[in-house]
C-alpha positions as CSV (number, residue, x, y, z in Angstrom):
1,X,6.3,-22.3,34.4
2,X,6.6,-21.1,30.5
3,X,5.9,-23.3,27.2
4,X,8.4,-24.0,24.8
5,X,8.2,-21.3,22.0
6,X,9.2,-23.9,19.6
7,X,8.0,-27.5,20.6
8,X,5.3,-26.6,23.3
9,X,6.5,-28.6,26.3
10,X,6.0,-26.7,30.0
11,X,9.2,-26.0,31.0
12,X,10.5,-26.5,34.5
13,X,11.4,-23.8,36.9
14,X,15.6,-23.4,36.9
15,X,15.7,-25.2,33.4
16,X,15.6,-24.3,29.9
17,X,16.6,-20.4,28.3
18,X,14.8,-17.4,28.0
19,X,16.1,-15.2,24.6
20,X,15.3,-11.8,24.3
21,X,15.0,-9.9,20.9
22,X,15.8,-6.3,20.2
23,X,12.2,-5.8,19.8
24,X,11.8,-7.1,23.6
25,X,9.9,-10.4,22.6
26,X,10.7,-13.1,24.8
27,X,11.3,-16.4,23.8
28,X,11.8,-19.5,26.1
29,X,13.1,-22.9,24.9
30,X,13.2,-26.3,26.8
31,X,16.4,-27.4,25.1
32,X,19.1,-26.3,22.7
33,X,17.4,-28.5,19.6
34,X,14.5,-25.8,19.7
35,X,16.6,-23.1,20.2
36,X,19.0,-23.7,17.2
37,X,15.6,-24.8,14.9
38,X,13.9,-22.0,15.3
39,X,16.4,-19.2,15.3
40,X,19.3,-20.7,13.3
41,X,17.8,-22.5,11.1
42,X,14.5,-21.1,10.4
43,X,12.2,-24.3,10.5
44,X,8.5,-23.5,11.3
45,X,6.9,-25.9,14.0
46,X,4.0,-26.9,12.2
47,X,6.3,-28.6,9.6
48,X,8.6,-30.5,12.1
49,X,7.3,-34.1,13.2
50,X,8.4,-33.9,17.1
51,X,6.4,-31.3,18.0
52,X,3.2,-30.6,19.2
53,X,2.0,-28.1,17.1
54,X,2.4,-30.8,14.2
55,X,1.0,-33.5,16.0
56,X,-2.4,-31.7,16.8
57,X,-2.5,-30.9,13.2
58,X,-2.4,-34.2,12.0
59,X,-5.6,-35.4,14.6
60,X,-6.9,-32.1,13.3
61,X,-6.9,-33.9,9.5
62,X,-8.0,-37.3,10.5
């Protein structure tokens, strides 16, 4: 079972995409929503609301 590179949600076994960069870094993503944030349109997690990495950053704060 991998983690979302974008949102950090395990992903199931059979599910999800695995992208591959010329570099050989592999990415997997739980849905198409992460996918197209993160590479097509360049948003950072920490900034977007849904995700965990934001979430954890605003308990962080409090």
């Amino acid at each position: 079972m991998a983690k979302c590179r974008f949102c950090g949600e395990t992903i199931k076994s059979g599910t999800g995409k695995m992208y591959v960069k010329s570099d050989g870094t592999i990415f997997y993503f739980c849905k198409s929503k992460c996918e197209k944030n993160m590479l097509k349109l360049g948003r950072k997690p920490a900034k977007i609301k849904w995700t965990k990495e934001c979430q954890e950053n605003k308990e962080v704060k409090k």
